[in-house]
C-alpha positions as CSV (number, residue, x, y, z in Angstrom):
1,X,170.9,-124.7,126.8
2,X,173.7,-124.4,129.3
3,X,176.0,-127.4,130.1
4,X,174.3,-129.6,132.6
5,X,177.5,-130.2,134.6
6,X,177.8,-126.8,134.9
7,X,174.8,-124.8,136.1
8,X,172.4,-126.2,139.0
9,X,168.8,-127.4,137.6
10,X,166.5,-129.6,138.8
11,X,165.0,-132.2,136.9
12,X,161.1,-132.0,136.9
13,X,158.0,-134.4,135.7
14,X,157.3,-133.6,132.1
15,X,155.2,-131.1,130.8
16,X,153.2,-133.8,129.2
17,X,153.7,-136.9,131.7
18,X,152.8,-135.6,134.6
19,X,151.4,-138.1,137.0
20,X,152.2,-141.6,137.6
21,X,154.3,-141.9,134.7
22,X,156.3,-144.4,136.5
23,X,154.2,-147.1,137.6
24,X,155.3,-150.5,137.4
25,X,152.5,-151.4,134.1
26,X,153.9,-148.5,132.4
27,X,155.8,-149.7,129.5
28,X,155.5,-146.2,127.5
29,X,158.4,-143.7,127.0
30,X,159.7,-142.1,130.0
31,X,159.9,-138.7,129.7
32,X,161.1,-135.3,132.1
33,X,162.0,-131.9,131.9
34,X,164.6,-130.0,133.6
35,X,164.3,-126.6,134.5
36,X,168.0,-124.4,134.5
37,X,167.8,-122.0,137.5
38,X,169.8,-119.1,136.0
39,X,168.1,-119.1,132.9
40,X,165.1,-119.2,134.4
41,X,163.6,-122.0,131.3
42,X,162.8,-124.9,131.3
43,X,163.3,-127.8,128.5
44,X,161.2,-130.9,127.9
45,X,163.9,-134.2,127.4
46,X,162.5,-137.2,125.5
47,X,163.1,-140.8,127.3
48,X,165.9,-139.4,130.1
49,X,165.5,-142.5,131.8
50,X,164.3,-145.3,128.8
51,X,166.1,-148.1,130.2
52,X,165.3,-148.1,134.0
53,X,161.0,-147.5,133.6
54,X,159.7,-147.2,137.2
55,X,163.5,-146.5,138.8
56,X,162.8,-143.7,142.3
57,X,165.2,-141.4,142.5
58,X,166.0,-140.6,146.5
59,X,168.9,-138.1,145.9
60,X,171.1,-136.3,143.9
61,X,175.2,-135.9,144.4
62,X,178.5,-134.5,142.2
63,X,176.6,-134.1,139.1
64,X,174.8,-138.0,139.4
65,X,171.2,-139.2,140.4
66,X,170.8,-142.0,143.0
67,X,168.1,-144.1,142.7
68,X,166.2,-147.6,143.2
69,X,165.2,-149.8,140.8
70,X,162.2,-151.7,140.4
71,X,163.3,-154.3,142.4
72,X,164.8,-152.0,145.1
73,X,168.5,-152.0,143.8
74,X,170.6,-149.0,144.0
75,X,172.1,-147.7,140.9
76,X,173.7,-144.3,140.0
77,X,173.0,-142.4,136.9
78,X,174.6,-139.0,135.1
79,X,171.7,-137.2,133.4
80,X,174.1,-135.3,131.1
81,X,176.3,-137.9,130.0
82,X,173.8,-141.5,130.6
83,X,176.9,-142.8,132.6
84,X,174.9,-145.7,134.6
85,X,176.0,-148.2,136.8
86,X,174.6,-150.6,139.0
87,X,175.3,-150.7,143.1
88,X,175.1,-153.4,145.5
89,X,171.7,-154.7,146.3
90,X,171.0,-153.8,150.3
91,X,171.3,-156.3,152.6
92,X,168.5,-157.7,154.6
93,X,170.4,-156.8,157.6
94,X,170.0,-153.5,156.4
95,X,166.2,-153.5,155.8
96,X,165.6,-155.0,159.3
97,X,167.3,-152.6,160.8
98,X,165.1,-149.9,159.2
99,X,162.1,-151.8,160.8
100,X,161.2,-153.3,157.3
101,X,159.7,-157.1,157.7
102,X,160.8,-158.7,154.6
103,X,162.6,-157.5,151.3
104,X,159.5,-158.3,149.5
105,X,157.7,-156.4,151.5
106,X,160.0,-153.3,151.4
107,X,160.3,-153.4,147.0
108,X,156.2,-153.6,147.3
109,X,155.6,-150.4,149.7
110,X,159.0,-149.1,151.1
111,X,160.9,-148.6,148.3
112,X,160.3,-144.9,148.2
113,X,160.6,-143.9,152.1
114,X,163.9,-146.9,152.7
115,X,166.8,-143.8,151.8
116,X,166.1,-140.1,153.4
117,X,169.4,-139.0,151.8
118,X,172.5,-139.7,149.9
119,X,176.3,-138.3,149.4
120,X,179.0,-139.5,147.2
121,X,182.6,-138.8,148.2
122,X,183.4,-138.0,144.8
123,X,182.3,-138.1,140.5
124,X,181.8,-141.8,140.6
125,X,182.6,-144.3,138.7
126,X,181.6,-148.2,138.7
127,X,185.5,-149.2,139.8
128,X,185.7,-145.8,141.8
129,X,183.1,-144.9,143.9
130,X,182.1,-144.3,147.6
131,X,178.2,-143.8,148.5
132,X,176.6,-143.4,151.9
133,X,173.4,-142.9,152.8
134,X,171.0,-142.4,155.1
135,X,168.4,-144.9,155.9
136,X,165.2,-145.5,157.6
137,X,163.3,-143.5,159.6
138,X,163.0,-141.2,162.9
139,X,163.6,-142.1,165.2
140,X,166.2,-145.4,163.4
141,X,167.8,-142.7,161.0
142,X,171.2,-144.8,160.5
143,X,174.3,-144.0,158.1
144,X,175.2,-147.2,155.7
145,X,177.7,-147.3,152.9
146,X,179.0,-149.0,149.8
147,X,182.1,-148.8,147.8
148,X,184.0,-150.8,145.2
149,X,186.3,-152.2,148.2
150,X,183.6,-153.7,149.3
151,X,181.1,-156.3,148.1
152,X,178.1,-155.0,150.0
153,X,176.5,-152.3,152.0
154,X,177.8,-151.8,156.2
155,X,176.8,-149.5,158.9
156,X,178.8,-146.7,159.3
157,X,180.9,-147.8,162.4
158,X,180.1,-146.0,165.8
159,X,177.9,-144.3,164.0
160,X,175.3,-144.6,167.0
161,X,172.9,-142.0,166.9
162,X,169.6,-140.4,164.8
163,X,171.2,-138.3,161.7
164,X,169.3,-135.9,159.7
165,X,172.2,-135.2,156.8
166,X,175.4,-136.0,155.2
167,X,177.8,-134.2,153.6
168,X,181.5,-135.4,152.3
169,X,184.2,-132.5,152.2
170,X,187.4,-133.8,151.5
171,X,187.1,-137.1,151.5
172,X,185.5,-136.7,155.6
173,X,181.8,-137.6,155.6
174,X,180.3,-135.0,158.4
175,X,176.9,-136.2,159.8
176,X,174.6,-133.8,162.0
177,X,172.4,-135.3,164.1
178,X,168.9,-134.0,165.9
179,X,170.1,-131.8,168.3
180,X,172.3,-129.9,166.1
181,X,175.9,-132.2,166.6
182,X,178.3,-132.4,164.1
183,X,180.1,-136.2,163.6
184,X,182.8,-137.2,161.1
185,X,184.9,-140.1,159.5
186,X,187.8,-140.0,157.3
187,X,187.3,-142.1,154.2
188,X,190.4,-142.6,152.9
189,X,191.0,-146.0,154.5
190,X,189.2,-149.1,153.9
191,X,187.6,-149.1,156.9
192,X,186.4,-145.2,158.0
193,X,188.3,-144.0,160.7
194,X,186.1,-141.4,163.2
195,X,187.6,-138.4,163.3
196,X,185.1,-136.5,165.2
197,X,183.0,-137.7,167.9
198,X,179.4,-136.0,168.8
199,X,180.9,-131.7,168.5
200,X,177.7,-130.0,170.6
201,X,178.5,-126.3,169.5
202,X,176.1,-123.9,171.4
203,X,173.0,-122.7,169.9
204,X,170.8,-120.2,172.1
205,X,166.8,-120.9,171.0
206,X,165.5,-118.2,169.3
207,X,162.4,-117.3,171.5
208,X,160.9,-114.8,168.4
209,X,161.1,-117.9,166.1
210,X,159.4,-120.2,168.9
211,X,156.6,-118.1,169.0
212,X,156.2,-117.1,165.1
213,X,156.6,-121.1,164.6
214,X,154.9,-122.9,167.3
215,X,155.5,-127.0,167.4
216,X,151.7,-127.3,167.2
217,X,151.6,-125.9,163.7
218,X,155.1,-126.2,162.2
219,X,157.8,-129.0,162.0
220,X,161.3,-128.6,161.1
221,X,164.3,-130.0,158.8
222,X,167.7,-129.6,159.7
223,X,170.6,-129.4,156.7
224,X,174.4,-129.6,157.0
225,X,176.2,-127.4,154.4
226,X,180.1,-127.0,153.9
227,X,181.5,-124.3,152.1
228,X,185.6,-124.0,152.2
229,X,185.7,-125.5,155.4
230,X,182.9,-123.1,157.1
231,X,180.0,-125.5,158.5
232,X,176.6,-123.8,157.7
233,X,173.2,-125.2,160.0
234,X,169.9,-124.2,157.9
235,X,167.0,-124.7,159.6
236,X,163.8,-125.5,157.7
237,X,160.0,-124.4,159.1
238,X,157.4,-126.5,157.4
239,X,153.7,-125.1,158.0
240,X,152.3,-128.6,158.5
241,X,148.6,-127.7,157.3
242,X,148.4,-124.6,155.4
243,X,144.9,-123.1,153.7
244,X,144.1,-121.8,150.6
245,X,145.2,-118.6,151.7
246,X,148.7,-119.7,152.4
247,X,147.7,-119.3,156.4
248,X,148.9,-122.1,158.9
249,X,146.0,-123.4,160.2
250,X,145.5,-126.6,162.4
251,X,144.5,-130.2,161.5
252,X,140.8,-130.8,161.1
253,X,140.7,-126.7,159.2
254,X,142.2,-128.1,156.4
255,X,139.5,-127.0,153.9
256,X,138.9,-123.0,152.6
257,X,135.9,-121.5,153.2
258,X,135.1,-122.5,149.0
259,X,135.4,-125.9,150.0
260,X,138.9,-126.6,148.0
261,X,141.1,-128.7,149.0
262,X,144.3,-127.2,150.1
263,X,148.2,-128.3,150.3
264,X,148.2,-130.2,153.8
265,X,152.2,-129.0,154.3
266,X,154.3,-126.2,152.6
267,X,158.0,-124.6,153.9
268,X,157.8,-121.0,155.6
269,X,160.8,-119.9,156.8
270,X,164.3,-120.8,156.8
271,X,167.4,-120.1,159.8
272,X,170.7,-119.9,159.1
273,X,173.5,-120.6,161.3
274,X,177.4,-120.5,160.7
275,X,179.4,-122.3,162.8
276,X,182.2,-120.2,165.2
277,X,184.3,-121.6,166.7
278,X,182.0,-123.7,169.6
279,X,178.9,-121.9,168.7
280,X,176.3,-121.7,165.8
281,X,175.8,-118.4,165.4
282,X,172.8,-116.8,162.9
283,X,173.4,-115.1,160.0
284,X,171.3,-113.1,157.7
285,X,173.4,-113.1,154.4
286,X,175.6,-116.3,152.7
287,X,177.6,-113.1,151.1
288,X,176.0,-113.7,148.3
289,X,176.1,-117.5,147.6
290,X,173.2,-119.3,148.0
291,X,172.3,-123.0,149.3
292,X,170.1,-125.6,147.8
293,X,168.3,-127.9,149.8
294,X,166.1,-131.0,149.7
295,X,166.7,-134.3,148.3
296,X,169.8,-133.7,147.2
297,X,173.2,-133.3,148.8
298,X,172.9,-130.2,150.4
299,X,175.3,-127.5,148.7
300,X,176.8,-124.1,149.0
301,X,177.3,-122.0,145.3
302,X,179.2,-119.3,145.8
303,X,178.5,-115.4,144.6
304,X,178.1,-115.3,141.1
305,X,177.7,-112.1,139.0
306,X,175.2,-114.0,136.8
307,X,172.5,-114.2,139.6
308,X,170.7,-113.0,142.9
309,X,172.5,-114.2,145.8
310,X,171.5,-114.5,149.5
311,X,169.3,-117.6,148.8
312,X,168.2,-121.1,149.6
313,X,166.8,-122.9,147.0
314,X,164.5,-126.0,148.3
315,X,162.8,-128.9,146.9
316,X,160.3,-131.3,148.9
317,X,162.0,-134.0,150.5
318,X,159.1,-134.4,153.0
319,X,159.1,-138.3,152.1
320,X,157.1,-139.9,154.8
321,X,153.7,-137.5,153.4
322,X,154.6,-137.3,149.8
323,X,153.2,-140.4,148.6
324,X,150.2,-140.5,151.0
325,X,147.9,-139.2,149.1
326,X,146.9,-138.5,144.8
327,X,146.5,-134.9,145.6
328,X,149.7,-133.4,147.0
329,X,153.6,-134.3,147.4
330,X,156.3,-133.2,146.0
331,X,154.6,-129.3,146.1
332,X,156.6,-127.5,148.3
333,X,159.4,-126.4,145.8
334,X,160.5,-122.7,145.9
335,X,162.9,-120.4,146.9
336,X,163.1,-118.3,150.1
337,X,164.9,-115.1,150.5
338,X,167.5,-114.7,153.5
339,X,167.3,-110.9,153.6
340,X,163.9,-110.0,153.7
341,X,162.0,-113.4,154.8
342,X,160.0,-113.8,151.4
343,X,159.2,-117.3,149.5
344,X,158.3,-117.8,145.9
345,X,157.1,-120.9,145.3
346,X,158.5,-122.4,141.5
347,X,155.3,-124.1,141.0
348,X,152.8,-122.2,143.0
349,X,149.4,-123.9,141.7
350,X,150.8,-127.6,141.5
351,X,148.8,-129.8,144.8
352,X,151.1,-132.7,142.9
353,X,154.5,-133.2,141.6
354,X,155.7,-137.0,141.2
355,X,157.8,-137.5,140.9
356,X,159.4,-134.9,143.1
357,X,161.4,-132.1,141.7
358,X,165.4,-132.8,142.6
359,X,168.0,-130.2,142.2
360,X,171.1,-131.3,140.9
361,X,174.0,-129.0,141.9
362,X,177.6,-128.9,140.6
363,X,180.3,-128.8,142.8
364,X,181.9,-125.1,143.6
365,X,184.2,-125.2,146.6
C-alpha cells in the first residue's frame, strides 16, 4: 500500500461496519477502510479511530481529518501517523450565531450540520496551528477561526457576507462567496489583515447550461480551487430527485415504475472556470491535473504520468439532506469527466454511506 501522505484516498465506512457504526451506545471497535485512487484498491483498517468512538468528521485538510467529538469539540487527527490533538471548544457566541438555541441542543442534533467546511493554513501541530472554518448555514454561512495565539474561536473580521469555501494559499485564506466573489486575509499577523475586499470578476451565464439544468430540478455548489496562484471556480449541478434510471425527475416522482425507492439527490455535471484577469472564463481541460471536491479542502493535483487527468473527483458534502433519512446520504461519490461530460459513480448501488466518504489529498503546489 502506498504512503498515505503521499497519494490522495478517501477514507470510507468499513466493509464490515457499514451503518451506524458510530452511535453514541456503540462501545465496539471502530473500524474503516480507505480506498487509494491510483491504485484503484481498497484496504480494510482495524480501530482507525479507537479512542474518539462516535467523533464526525466535517473535513479534511494538509494530510489531517477535522472532526467533533461527542460532546461537539473540535479536534484534528492524522490518519497515517495517529497524530491527535484537541482544539478549542466553540463558543456559545458562536453557536448563536449559527441560529443554534443552546449548546446542548446543538451536541444533541447539530453536531453534524454546525461546520460546512474547513482549511488549515498549514501541517498542524497542537503549539502550531491555524484552522478556519466555515459555520452554519445559508443563508448565515460565516468564517470563524482558531489558532494557538488564541485561546478560543473569533469571527473572521469584516468577513460580512454568505461564503460557500475556503481555501489558504500562502498563508492568505481566500473565501468565495454566492455570487462568485473572491475575498482574502493575510494570516501572518495575530490579527488577519484583509487583503482583498469583495473581487466581482465577470462571469457571462451560460444559457445552454440554464436550460440543460433548470433551478426546478437541479441545485448547485460552488468550490474555490488554487493552483500556483491560478484561481479555479467549479461549479457543481446536483439533480435534486433522480429515478432509478438515473433521470432527473420532480418531487412527488420519486419512485420507479418497480416501486423502489430511488436516491432523492445525485451530482450531474460539473463547470469549470479559470480566473483571467477580471473574468472567469470556462475551461474544458485542467491540463491534465485534476481537482477533488467535497468535504474536504478543495484541491488541485497536478498532471501525473501515473494517472488519467482532466478530472474532478467528488464526495457528498450535501450536509443539510445526508442525515435525513436511513436510506440515503453520503451516495453521491464519483468522478466526472471534464472532456466528454461523463460520471462514474465509485459506489454506484450504495442508497447509504455513513459515514460519508472524505478524500484526503496531499498538498502539490
Amino acid at each position: 500500500m502506498a504512503s498515505l501522505s503521499t497519494v490522495p484516498y478517501a477514507i470510507l465506512p468499513s466493509l464490515f461496519q457499514e451503518t451506524h457504526l458510530d452511535e453514541e451506545d456503540n462501545t465496539s471497535e471502530v473500524h474503516r477502510s480507505i480506498f487509494i485512487l491510483f491504485e484503484n484498491k481498497r484496504y480494510e483498517l482495524s480501530n482507525l479511530f479507537k479512542a474518539h468512538p462516535g467523533a464526525w468528521c466535517v473535513g479534511s485538510s494538509q494530510n489531517f481529518l477535522v472532526f467533533l467529538d461527542n460532546n461537539g469539540c473540535p479536534l484534528l487527527l492524522n490518519p497515517s501517523s495517529n497524530i491527535c490533538f484537541n482544539l478549542p471548544h466553540f463558543p456559545n457566541s458562536l453557536i448563536r450565531r449559527a441560529s443554534v438555541p443552546s449548546y446542548s441542543y446543538y451536541v444533541e442534533q447539530l453536531r453534524k450540520f454546525f461546520v460546512a467546511k474547513a482549511a488549515l493554513m498549514c501541517s498542524p501541530s497542537p503549539s502550531q496551528y491555524t484552522l478556519a472554518i466555515i459555520y452554519g448555514s445559508y443563508p448565515l454561512c460565516k468564517i470563524a477561526f482558531s489558532s494557538n495565539r488564541r485561546a478560543s474561536w473569533v469571527e473572521l473580521f469584516d468577513a460580512n457576507r454568505c461564503y460557500c469555501d475556503i481555501v489558504f494559499h500562502n498563508n492568505n485564506l481566500y473565501a468565495l462567496t454566492g455570487d462568485c466573489s473572491i475575498e482574502g486575509w493575510d494570516f501572518r499577523q495575530q490579527v488577519p489583515r484583509k487583503i482583498l475586499y469583495a473581487d466581482y470578476p465577470i462571469m457571462e451565464k451560460d444559457k445552454e447550461e440554464e436550460t440543460k439544468f433548470p433551478i426546478d430540478k437541479f441545485s448547485s455548489r460552488l468550490y474555490l480551487v488554487i493552483s500556483k496562484g491560478d484561481f479555479f471556480l467549479i461549479e457543481r449541478f446536483i439533480g435534486n430527485f433522480v429515478n432509478a434510471y438515473g433521470e432527473v425527475v420532480y418531487e412527488g416522482s420519486n419512485l420507479s415504475y418497480e416501486g423502489n425507492e430511488v436516491c432523492p439527490y445525485r451530482t450531474k455535471h460539473f463547470s469549470v472556470y479559470k480566473l483571467v484577469k477580471t473574468r472567469w472564463e470556462k475551461i474544458k481541460s485542467l491540463d491534465g491535473g485534476v481537482i477533488f471536491v467535497g468535504v474536504n479542502e478543495s484541491k488541485f493535483v497536478a498532471k501525473n504520468s501515473g494517472y488519467e487527468g482532466n478530472l474532478i473527483y467528488f464526495s457528498d458534502d450535501r450536509w443539510e439532506e445526508m442525515n435525513l433519512d436511513d436510506s440515503y446520504g453520503g451516495h453521491d461519490w464519483g468522478v466526472f469527466n471534464l472532456e466528454d461530460s461523463s460520471i462514474k459513480f465509485l459506489a454506484p448501488y450504495a442508497n447509504k454511506m455513513d459515514p460519508p466518504p472524505i478524500w484526503m489529498v496531499p498538498n502539490s503546489n
